[in-house]
TORKOL-4160 file (C-alpha; in steps of 0.2 Angstrom, whole numbers, padded with zeros to 4 digits, m for minus):
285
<pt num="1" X="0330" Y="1066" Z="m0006"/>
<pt num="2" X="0347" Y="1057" Z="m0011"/>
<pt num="3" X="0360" Y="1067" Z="m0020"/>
<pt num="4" X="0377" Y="1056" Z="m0026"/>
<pt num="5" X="0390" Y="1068" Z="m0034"/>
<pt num="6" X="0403" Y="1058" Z="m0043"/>
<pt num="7" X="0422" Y="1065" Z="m0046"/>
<pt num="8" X="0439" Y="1060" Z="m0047"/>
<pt num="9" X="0453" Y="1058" Z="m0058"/>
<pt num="10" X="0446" Y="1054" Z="m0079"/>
<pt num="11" X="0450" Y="1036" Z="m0083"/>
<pt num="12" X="0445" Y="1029" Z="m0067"/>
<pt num="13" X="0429" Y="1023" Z="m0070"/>
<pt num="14" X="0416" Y="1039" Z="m0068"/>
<pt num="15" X="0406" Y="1035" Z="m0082"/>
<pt num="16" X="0405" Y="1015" Z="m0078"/>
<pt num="17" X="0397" Y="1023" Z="m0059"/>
<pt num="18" X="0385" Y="1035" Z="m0066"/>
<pt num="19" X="0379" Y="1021" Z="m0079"/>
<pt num="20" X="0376" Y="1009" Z="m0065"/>
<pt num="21" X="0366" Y="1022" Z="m0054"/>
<pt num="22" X="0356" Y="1024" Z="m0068"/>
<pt num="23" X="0353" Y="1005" Z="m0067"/>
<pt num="24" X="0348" Y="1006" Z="m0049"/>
<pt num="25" X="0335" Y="1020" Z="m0052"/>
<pt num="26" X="0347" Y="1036" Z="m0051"/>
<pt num="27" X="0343" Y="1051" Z="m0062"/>
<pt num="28" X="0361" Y="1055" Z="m0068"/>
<pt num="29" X="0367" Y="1070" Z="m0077"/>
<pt num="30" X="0386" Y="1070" Z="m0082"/>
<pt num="31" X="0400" Y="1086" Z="m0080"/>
<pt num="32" X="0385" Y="1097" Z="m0072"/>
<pt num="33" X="0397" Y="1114" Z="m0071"/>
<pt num="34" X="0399" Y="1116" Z="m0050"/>
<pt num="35" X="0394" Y="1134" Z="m0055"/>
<pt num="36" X="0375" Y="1127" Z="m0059"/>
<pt num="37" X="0373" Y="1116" Z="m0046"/>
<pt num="38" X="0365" Y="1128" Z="m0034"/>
<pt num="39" X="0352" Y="1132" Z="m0050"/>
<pt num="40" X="0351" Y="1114" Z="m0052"/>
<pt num="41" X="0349" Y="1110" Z="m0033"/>
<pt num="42" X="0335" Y="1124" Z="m0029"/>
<pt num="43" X="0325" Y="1125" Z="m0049"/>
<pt num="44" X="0327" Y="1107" Z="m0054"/>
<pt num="45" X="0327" Y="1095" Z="m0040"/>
<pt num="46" X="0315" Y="1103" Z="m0026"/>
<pt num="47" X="0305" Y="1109" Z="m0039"/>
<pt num="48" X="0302" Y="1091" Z="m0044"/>
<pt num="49" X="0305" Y="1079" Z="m0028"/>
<pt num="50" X="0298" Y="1064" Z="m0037"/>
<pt num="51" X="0307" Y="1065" Z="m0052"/>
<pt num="52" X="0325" Y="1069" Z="m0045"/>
<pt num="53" X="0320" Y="1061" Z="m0028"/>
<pt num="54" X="0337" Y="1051" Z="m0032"/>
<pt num="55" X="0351" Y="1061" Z="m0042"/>
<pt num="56" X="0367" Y="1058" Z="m0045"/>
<pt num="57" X="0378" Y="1071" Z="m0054"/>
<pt num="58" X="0395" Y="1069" Z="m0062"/>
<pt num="59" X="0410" Y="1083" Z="m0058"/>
<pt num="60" X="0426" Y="1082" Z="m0067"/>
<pt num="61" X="0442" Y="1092" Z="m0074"/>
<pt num="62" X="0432" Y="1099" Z="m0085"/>
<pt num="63" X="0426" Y="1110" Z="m0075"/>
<pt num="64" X="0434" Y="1129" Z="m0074"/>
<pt num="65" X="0448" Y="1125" Z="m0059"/>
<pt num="66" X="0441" Y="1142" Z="m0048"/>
<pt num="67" X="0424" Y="1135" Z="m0048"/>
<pt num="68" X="0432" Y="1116" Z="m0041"/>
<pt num="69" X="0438" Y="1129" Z="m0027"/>
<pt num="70" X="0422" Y="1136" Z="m0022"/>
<pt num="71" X="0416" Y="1117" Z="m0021"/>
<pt num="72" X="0416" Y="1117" Z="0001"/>
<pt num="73" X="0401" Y="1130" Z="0001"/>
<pt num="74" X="0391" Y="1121" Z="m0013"/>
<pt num="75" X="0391" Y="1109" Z="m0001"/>
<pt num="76" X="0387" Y="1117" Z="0010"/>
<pt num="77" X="0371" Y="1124" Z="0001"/>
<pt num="78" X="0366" Y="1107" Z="m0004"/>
<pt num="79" X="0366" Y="1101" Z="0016"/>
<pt num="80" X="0355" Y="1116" Z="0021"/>
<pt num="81" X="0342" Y="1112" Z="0010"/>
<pt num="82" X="0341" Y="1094" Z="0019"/>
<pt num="83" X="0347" Y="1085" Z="0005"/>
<pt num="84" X="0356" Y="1068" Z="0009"/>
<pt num="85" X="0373" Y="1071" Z="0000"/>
<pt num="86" X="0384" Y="1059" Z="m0005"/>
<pt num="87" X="0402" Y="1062" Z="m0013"/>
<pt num="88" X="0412" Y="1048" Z="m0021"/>
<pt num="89" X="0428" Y="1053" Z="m0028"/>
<pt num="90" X="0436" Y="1038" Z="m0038"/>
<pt num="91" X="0456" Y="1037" Z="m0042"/>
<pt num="92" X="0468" Y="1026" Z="m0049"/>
<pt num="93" X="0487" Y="1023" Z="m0049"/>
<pt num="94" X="0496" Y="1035" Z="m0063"/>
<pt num="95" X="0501" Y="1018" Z="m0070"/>
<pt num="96" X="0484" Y="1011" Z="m0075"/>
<pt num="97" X="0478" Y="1026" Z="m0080"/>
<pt num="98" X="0494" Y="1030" Z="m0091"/>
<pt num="99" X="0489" Y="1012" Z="m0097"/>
<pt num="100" X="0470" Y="1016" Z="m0098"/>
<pt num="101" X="0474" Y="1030" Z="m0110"/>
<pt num="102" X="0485" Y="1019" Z="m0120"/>
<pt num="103" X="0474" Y="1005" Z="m0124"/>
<pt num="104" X="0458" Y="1017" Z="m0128"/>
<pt num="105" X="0467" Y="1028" Z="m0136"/>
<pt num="106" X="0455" Y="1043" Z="m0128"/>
<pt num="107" X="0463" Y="1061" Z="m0125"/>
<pt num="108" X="0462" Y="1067" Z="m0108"/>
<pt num="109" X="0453" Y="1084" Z="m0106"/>
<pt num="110" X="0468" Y="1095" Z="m0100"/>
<pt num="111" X="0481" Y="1089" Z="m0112"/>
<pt num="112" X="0486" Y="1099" Z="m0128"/>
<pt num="113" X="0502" Y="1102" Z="m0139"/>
<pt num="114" X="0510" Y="1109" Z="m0123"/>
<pt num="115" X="0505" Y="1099" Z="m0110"/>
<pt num="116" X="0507" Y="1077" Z="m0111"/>
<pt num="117" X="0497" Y="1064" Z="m0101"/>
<pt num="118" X="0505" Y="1062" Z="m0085"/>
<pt num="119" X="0507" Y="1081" Z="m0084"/>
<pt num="120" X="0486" Y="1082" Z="m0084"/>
<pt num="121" X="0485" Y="1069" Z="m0072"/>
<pt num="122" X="0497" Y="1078" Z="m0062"/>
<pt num="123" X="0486" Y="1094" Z="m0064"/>
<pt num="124" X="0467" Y="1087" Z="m0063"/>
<pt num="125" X="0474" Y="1076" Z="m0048"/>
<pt num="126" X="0478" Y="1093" Z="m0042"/>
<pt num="127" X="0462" Y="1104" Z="m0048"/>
<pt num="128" X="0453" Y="1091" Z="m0039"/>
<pt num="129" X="0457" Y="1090" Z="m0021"/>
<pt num="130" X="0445" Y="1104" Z="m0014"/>
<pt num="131" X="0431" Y="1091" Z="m0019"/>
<pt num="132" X="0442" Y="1075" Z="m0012"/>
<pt num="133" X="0444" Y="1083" Z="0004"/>
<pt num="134" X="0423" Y="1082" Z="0005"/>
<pt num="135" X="0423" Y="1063" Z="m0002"/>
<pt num="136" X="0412" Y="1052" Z="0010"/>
<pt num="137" X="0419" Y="1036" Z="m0002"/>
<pt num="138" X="0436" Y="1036" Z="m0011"/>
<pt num="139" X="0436" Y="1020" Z="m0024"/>
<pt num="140" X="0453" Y="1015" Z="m0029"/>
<pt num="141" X="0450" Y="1006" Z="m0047"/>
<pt num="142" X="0467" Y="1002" Z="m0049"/>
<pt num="143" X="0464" Y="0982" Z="m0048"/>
<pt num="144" X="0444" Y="0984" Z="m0053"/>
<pt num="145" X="0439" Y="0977" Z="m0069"/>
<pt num="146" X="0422" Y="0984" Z="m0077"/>
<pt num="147" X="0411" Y="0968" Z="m0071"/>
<pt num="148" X="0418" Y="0970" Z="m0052"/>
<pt num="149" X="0416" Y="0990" Z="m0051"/>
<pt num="150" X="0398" Y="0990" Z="m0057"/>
<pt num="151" X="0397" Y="0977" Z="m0042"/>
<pt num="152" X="0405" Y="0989" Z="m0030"/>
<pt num="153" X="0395" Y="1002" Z="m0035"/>
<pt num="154" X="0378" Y="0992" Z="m0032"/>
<pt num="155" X="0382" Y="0987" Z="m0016"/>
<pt num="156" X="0390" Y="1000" Z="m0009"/>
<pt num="157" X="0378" Y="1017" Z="m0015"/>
<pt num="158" X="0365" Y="1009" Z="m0026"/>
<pt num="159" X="0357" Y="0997" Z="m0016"/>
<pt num="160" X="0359" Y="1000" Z="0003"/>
<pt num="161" X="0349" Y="1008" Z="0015"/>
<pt num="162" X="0353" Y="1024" Z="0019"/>
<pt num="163" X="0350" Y="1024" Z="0038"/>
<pt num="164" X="0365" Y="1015" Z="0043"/>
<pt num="165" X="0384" Y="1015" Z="0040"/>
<pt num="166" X="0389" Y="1003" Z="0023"/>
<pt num="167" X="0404" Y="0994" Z="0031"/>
<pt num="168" X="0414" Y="0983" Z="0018"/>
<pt num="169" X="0428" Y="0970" Z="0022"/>
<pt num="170" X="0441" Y="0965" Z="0008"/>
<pt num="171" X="0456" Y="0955" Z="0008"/>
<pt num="172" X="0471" Y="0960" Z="0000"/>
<pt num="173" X="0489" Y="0953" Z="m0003"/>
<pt num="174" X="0502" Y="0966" Z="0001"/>
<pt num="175" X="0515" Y="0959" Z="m0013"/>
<pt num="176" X="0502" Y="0967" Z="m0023"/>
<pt num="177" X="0500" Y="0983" Z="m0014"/>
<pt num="178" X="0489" Y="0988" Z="m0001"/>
<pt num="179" X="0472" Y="0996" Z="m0007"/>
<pt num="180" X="0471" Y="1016" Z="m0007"/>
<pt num="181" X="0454" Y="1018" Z="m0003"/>
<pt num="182" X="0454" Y="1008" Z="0015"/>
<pt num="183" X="0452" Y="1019" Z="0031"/>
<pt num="184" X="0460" Y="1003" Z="0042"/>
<pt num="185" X="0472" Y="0993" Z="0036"/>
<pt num="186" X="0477" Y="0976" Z="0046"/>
<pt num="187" X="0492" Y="0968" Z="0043"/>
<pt num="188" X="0490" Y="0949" Z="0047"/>
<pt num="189" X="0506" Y="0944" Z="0040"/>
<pt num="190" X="0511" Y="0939" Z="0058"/>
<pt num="191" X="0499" Y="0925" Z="0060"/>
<pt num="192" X="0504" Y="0906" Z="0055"/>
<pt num="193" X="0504" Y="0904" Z="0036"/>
<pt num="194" X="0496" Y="0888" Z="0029"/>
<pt num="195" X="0507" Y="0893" Z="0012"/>
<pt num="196" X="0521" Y="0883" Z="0020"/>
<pt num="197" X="0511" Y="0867" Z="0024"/>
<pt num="198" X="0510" Y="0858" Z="0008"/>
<pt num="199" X="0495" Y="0850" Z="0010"/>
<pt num="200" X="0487" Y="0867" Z="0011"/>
<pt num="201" X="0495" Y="0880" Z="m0001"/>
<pt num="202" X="0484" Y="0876" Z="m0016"/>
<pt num="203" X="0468" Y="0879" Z="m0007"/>
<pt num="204" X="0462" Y="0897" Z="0000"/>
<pt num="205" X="0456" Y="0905" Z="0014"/>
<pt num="206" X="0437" Y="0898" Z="0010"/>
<pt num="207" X="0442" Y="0881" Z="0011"/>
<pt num="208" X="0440" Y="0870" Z="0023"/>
<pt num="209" X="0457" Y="0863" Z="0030"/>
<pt num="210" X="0462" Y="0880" Z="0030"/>
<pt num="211" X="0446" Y="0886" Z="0042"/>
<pt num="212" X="0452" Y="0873" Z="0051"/>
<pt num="213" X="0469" Y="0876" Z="0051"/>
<pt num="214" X="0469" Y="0894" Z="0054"/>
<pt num="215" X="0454" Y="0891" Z="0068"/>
<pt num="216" X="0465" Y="0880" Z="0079"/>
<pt num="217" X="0477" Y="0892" Z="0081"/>
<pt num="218" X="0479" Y="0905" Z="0095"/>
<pt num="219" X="0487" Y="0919" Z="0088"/>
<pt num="220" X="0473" Y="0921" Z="0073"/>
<pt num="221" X="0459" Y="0919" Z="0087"/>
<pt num="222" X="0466" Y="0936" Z="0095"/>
<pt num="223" X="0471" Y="0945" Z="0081"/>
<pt num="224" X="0452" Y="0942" Z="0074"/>
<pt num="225" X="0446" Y="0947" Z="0093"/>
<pt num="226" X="0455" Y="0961" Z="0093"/>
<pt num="227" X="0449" Y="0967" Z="0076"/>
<pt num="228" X="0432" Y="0963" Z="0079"/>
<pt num="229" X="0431" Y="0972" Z="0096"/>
<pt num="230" X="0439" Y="0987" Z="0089"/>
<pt num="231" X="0427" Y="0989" Z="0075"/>
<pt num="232" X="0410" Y="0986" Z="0087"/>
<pt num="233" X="0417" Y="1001" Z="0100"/>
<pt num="234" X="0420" Y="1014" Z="0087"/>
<pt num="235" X="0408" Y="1012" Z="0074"/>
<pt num="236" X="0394" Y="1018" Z="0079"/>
<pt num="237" X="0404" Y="1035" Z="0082"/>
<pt num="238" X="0409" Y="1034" Z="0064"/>
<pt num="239" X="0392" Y="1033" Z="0063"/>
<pt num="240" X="0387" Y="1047" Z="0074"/>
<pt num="241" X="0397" Y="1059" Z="0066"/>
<pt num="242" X="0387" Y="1055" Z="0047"/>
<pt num="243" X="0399" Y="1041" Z="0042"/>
<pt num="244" X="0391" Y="1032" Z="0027"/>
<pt num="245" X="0403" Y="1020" Z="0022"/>
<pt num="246" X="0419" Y="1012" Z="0031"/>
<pt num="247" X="0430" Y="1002" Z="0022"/>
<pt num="248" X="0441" Y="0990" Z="0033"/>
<pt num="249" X="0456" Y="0981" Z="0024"/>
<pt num="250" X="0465" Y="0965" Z="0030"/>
<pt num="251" X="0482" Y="0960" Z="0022"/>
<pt num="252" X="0492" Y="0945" Z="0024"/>
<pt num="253" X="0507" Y="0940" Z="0011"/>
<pt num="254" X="0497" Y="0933" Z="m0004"/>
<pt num="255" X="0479" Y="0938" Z="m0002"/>
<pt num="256" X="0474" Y="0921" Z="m0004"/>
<pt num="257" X="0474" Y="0912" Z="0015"/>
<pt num="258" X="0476" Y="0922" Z="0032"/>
<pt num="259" X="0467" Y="0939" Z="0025"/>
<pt num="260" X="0453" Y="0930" Z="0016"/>
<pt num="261" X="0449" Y="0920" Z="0032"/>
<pt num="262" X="0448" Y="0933" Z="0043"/>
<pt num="263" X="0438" Y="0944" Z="0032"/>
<pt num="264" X="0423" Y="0930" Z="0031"/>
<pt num="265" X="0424" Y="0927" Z="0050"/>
<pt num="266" X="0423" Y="0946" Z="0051"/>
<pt num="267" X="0405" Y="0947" Z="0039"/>
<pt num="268" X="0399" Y="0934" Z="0047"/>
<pt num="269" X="0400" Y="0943" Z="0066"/>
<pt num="270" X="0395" Y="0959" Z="0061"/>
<pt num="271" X="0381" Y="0953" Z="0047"/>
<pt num="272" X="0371" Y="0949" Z="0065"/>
<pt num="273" X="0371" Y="0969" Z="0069"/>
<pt num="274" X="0362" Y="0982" Z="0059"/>
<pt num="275" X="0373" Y="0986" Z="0045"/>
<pt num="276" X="0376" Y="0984" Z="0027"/>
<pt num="277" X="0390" Y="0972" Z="0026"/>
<pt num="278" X="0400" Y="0968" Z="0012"/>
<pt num="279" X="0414" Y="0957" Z="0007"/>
<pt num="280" X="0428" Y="0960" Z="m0008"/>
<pt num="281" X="0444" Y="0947" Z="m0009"/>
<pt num="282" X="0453" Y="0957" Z="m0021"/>
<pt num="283" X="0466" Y="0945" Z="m0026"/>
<pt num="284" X="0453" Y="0930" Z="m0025"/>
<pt num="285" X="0444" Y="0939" Z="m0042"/>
């Protein structure tokens, strides 16, 4: 049995998550009190393995803040009963979700006469972290519009096979920031940049003269070495220790050249092995 509980910060995108892994066959309840989820887990899913064979619940703020606390041994209820957990806590910078809350117009849950926005966020960020500590996927929605985050979620929870470790590679410009939910970060900013050959600034890491340009050189041809062995030694200790998704991140100035090269030299070397790989240029969508 598959279990997905789905938490973080309200504005990030929890209800767009539940919706698609209700898409991808998910039964999908939304703000299950923590202090019903061991009714829920022993009365409701074993009771009925074929109906609730896939579930995924949705845990916020709402929730009573002594009950988010006592969240470590729901966990570990849930993993004595042989039930594949997964816990994916999405977040977003304070400026989007100050933004978010703008443009909707919706009211967060904690705020009242006494206490403003970016006070709650402070607070449910807070309330919160007993269940981040347990996330096995943290998504950062800061850059993710609604099409591209029903996409993540697919590929990275609603789709894949279980058995194996989903590892995704994503490009990234660090002028824009570097991406919050990565567990490595590479910084190719070192490597010859085809932005300062003319001939080659308008096109991107995908194109051809680029490939080539990037291919010829022996710096790039290290540093992609480098990565590449790193990642083949240690992830199948990642996945050893119950690892079900690693995210690894590769930044160069822009986002639009070095980073996106490497990242589609990368899938194609470990698309061979047995994982689920998958591919986001964030500054490319």
């Amino acid at each position: 049995m598959k279990l997905i509980i789905v938490t973080g910060l309200s504005g990030s995108g929890k209800s767009i998550a539940l919706e698609t892994l209700e898409d991808c066959g998910y039964y999908c309840i939304d703000n299950l009190p923590v202090v019903l989820l061991e009714d829920f887990i022993s009365h409701v899913m074993l009771a009925d393995s074929n109906t609730y064979a896939k579930t995924a619940i949705g845990i916020d703020a709402r929730n009573h803040s002594e009950s988010l606390v006592n969240f470590s041994e729901s966990i570990k209820l849930i993993n004595g009963k042989k039930i594949n957990c997964d816990v994916i806590f999405m977040q977003a910078e304070e400026s989007v979700l100050l933004k978010r809350y703008s443009e909707t117009r919706r009211r967060h849950p904690l705020t009242d006469s006494h206490i403003p926005l970016r006070e709650a966020l402070k607070i449910e960020r807070e309330m919160l972290t007993p269940i981040a500590r347990h996330a096995s996927l943290i998504v950062d929605t800061s850059r993710t519009h609604y099409h591209q985050l029903r996409e993540l979620i697919k590929e990275r929870v609603g789709e894949r096979d279980f058995t194996h470790i989903s590892l995704q590679f994503q490009s990234f410009g660090f002028k824009h920031g570097a991406p919050l939910d990565a567990d490595f970060v590479f910084d190719a900013r070192s490597l010859p940049n085809p932005y300062w050959i003319p001939e080659l600034r308008p096109f991107t890491g995908k194109d051809q003269p680029v490939v080539d340009f990037l291919r010829e050189q022996p710096l790039v041809g290290e540093f992609f070495k480098d990565i590449g062995d790193f990642l083949a030694r240690w992830i199948p200790r990642f996945e050893q220790e119950g690892r079900s998704y690693l995210t690894v991140a590769i930044g160069c100035t822009g986002g639009q050249h070095r980073s996106v090269y490497l990242v589609d030299a990368l899938v194609r070397q470990f698309q061979k092995s047995h994982l689920n790989v998958i591919v986001r240029h964030r500054e490319l969508n």
